[in-house]
C-alpha positions as semicolon CSV with decimal commas, in nm:
position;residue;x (nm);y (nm);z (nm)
1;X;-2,175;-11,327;9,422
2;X;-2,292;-11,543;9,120
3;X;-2,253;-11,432;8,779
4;X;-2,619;-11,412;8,782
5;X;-2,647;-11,285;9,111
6;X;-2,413;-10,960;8,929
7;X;-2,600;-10,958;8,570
8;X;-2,951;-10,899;8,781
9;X;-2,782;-10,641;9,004
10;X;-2,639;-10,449;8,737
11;X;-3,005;-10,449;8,555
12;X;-3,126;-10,330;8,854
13;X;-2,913;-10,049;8,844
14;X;-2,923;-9,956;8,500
15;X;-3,317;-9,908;8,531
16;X;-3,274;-9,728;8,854
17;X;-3,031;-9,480;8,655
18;X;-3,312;-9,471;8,365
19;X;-3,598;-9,422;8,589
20;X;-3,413;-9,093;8,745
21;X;-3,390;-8,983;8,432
22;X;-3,736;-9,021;8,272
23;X;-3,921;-8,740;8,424
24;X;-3,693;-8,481;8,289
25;X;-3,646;-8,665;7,955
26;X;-4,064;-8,666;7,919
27;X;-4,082;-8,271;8,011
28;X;-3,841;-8,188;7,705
29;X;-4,028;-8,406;7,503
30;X;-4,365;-8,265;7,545
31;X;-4,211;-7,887;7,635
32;X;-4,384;-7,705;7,603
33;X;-4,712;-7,811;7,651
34;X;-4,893;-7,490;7,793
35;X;-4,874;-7,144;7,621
36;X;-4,531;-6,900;7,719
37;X;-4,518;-6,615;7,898
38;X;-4,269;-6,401;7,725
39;X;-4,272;-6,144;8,025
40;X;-4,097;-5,765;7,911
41;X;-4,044;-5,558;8,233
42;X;-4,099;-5,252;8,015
43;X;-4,405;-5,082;7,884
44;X;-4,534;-5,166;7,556
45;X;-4,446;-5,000;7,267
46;X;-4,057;-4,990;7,294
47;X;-3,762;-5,169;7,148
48;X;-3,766;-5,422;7,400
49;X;-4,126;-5,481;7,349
50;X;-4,079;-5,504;6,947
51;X;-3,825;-5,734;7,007
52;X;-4,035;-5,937;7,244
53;X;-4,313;-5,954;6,989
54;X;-4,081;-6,061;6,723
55;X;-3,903;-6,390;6,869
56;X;-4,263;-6,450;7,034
57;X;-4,414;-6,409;6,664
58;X;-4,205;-6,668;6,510
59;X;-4,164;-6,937;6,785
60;X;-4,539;-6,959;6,817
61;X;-4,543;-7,019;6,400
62;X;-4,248;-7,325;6,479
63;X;-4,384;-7,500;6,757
64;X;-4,793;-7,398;6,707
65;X;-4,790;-7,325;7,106
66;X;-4,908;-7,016;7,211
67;X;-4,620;-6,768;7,312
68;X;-4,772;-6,465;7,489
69;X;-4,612;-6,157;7,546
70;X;-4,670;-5,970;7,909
71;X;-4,583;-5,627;8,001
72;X;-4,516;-5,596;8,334
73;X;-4,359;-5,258;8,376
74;X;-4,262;-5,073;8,663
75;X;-3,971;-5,014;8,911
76;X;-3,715;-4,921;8,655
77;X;-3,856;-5,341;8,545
78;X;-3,780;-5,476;8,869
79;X;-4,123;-5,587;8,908
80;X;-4,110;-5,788;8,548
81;X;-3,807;-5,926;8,684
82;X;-3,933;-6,081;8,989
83;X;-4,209;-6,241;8,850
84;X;-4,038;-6,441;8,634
85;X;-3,759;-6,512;8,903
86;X;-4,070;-6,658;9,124
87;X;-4,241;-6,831;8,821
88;X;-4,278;-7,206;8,812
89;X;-3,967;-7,363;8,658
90;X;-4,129;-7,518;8,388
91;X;-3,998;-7,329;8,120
92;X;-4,337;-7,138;8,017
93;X;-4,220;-6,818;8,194
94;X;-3,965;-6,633;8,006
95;X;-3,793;-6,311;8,087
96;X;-3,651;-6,067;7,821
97;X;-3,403;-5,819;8,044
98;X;-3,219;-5,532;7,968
99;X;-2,831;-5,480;8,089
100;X;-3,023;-5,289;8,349
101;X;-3,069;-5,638;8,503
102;X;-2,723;-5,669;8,642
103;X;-2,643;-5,259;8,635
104;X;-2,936;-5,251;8,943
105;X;-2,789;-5,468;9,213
106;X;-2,513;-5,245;9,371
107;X;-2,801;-4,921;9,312
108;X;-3,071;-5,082;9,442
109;X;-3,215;-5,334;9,699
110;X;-3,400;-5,648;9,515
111;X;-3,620;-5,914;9,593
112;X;-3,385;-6,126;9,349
113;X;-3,046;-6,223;9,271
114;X;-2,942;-6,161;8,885
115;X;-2,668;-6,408;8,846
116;X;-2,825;-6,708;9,141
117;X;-3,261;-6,684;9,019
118;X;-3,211;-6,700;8,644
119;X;-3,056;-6,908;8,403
120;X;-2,942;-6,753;8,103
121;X;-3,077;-6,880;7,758
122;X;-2,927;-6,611;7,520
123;X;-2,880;-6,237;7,401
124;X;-3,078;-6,134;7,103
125;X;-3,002;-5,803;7,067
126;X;-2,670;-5,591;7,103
127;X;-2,643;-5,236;7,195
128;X;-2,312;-4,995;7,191
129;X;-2,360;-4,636;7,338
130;X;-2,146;-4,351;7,161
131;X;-2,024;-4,040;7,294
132;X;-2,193;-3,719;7,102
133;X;-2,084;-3,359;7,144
134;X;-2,237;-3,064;6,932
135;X;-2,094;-3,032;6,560
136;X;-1,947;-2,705;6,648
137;X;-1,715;-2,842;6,945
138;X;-1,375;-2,763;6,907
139;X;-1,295;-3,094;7,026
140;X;-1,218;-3,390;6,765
141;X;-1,090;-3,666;6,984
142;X;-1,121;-3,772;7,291
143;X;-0,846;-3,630;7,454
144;X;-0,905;-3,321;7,324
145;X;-1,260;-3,307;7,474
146;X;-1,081;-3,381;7,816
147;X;-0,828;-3,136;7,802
148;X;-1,158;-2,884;7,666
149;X;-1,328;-2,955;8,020
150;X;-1,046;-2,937;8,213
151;X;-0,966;-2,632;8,079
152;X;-1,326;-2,485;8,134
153;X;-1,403;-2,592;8,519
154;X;-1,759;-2,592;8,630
155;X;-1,894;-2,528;8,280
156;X;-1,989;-2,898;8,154
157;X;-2,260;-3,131;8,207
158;X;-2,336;-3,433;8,047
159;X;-2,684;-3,576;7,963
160;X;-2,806;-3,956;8,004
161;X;-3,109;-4,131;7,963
162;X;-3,216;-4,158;8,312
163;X;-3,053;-4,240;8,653
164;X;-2,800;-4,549;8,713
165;X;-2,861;-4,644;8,352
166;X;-2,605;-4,673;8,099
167;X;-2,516;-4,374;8,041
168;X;-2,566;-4,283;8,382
169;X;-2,269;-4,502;8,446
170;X;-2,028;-4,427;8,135
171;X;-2,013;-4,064;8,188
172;X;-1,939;-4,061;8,567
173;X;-1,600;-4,351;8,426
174;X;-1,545;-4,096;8,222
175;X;-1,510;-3,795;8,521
176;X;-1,325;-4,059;8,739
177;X;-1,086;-4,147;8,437
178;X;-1,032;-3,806;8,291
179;X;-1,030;-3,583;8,602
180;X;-1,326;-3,459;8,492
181;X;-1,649;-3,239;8,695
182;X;-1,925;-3,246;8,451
183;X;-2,252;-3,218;8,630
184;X;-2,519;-3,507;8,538
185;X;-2,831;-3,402;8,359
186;X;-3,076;-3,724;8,340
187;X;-3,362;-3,729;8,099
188;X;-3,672;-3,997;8,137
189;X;-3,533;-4,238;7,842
190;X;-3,315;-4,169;7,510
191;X;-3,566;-4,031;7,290
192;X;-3,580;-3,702;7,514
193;X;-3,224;-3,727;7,540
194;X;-3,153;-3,708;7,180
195;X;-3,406;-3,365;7,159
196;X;-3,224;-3,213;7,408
197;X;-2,891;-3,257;7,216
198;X;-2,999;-3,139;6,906
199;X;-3,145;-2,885;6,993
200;X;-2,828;-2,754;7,139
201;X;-2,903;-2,782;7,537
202;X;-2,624;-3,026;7,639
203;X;-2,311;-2,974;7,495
204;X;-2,230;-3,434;7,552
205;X;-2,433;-3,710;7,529
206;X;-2,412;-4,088;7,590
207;X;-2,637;-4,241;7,348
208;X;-2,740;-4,552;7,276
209;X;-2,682;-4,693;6,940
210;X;-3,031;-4,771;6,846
211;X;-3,159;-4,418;6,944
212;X;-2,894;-4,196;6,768
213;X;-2,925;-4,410;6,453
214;X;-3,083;-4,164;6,256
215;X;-2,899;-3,824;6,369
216;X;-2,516;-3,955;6,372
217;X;-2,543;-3,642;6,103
218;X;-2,652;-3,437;6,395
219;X;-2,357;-3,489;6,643
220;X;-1,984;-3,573;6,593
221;X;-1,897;-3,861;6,780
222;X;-1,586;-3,872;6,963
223;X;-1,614;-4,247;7,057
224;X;-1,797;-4,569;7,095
225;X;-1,790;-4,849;7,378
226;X;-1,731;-5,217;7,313
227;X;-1,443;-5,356;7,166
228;X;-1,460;-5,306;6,825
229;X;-1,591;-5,006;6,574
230;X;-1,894;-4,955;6,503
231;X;-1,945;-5,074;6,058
232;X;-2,172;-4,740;6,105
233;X;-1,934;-4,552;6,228
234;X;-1,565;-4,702;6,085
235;X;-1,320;-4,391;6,164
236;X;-1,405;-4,371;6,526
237;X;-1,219;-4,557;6,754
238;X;-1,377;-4,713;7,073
239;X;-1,260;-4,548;7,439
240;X;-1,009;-4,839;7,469
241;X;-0,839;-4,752;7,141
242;X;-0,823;-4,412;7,307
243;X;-0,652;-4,502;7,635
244;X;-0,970;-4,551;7,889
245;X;-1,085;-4,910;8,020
246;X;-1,421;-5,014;8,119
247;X;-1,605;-4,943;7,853
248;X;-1,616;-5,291;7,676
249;X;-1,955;-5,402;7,812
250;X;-2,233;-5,340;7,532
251;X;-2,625;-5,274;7,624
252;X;-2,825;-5,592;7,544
253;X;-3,173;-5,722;7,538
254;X;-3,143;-6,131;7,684
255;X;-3,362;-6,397;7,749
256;X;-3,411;-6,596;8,088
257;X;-3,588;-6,853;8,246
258;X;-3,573;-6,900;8,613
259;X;-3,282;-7,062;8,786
260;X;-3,448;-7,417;8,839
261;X;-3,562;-7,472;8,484
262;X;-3,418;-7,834;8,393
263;X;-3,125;-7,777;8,134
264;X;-3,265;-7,985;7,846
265;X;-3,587;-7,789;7,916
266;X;-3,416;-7,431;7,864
267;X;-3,162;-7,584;7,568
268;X;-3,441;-7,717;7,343
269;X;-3,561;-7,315;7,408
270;X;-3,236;-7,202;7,355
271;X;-3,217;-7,431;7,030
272;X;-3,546;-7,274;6,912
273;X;-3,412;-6,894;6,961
274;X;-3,083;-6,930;6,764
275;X;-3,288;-7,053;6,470
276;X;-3,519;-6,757;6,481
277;X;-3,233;-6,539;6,531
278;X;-3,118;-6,659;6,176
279;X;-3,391;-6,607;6,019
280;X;-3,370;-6,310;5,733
281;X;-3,651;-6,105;5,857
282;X;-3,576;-6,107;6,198
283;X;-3,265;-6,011;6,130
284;X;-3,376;-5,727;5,938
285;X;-3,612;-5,640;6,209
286;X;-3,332;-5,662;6,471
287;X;-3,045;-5,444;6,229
288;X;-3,321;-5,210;6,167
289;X;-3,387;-5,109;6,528
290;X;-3,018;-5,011;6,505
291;X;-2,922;-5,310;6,678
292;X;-2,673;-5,597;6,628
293;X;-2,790;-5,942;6,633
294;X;-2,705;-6,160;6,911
295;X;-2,704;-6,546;6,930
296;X;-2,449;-6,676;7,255
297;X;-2,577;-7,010;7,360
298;X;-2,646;-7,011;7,710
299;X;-2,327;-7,037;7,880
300;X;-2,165;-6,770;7,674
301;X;-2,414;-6,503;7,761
302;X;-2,347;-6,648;8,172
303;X;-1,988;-6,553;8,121
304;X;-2,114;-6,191;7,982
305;X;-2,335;-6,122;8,233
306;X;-2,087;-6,204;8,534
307;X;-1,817;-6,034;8,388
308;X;-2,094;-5,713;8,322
309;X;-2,193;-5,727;8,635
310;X;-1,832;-5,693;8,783
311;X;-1,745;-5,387;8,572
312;X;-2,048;-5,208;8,644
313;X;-2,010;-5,279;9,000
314;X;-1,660;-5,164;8,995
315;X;-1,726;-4,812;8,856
316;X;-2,069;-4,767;9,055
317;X;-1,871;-4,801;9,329
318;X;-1,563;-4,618;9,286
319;X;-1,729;-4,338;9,080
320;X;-1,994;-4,342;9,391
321;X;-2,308;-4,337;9,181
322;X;-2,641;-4,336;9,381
323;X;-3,011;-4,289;9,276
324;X;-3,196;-3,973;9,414
């Protein structure tokens, strides 16, 4: 082959290589060009529909694109989910999920995969649950609320804030870890939850962090999940600290596009959301709901969601949870 011959070959080539590359280098340039559905599985009104409105608020102001927000509840927000898991993979259907997204698999039959129909862009909100017994329990650890059941069979329940949720889930670990028997009471969300507890009907509680905010006064709290302390609540250790496993996942609100979303499409998104999540007012908004901000890029919050998703699976299974 002549020198030639090789120098027009290699041109050849090198356009060929361009050309695959220019449709997915001219839909991140013009991305987005069509207003975003910011889809919330949930009814309006809640925190995952504040949260929604706020990222939606402030992207629209950056890019001057529309960013809509849908509510799409229903099915404990398996029908939100599915939408967005069937949307076009353009990048103009968004999903913001609760843990529930990856908690519902080994419960439930789906129309959708979790971890194989959406790509993860980021978490923006973080969530630890407590556990709350009444002020007047004569337990003050842990272990001293286990050895109180154990020594009272038959006489404890627990309440959560609904069925294969959460809570659902952390109290049943804690019967399979502790040797425990108290009976599940589940209420339709937190907010009923927390009524119930103060006013002295459950004697434990698995609360979410947001929702028992503003009545840590009302309870003493005998732990918290995650990995570290809570700054709200410094001088109680987390269930590791106290000799049970499991309990390191955290609740979390997370954004998702569908699976076949082209990469540079979902990281200029991506980009777009860690900026907003540093801005001062969002922020406060965020902290204010009694939430911790989040911020992973994209593959970090993968690696959180498969290792979630194992964990849960893991207890739903051996603690044998199943939905009525």
């Amino acid at each position: 082959m002549t020198s030639s011959a090789r120098r027009r070959l290699l041109a050849g080539a090198t356009l060929a290589v361009a050309a695959l590359g220019l449709p997915v280098m001219a839909q991140m340039t013009s991305y987005p060009n069509q207003p975003i559905k910011l889809v919330v599985p949930y009814p309006a009104g809640g925190a995952t529909d504040t949260l929604a409105r706020t990222i939606a608020q402030k992207i629209q102001e950056h890019w001057n694109n529309p960013v809509i927000v849908e509510n799409k509840p229903g099915a404990g927000g398996t029908i939100g989910n599915n939408f967005v898991a069937k949307a076009p993979a353009d990048g103009h259907t968004v999903l913001l999920a609760i843990t529930a997204l990856i908690q519902q698999p080994p419960l439930m039959s789906l129309t959708y995969d979790p971890l194989k129909d959406f790509q993860p862009v980021t978490r923006i909100a973080i969530s630890p649950s407590v556990f709350a017994v009444q002020p007047n329990s004569p337990a003050n650890t842990l272990k001293d609320f286990v050895a109180l059941v154990k020594a009272n069979p038959g006489k404890y329940s627990y309440g959560s804030y609904g069925a294969g949720t959460s809570s659902h889930i952390q109290g049943e670990l804690l019967n399979t870890q502790g040797g425990l028997d108290m009976t599940h009471v589940p209420f339709q969300g937190a907010a009923p939850l927390v009524v119930n507890m103060k006013g002295g009907q459950l004697p434990v509680a698995f609360i979410d962090s947001a929702t028992v905010r503003p009545h840590l006064a009302s309870f003493k709290i005998l732990a918290v999940t995650g990995t570290k302390r809570m700054p709200a609540l410094p001088d109680v250790p987390t269930f590791a600290e106290q000799g049970f496993h499991s309990y390191e996942p955290l609740g979390w609100f997370g954004l998702l596009m569908p699976a076949s979303v082209p990469k540079p499409v979902l990281d200029k998104f991506a980009t777009e959301v860690a900026r907003v999540l540093q801005l001062p007012d969002v922020r406060a908004r965020i902290e204010g709901l009694g939430l911790f901000v989040g911020g992973e890029t994209p593959e970090e919050f993968a690696k959180v969601m498969r290792s979630d998703a194992e964990i849960y699976a893991r207890i739903i299974k051996q603690a044998n949870i199943k939905l009525n």
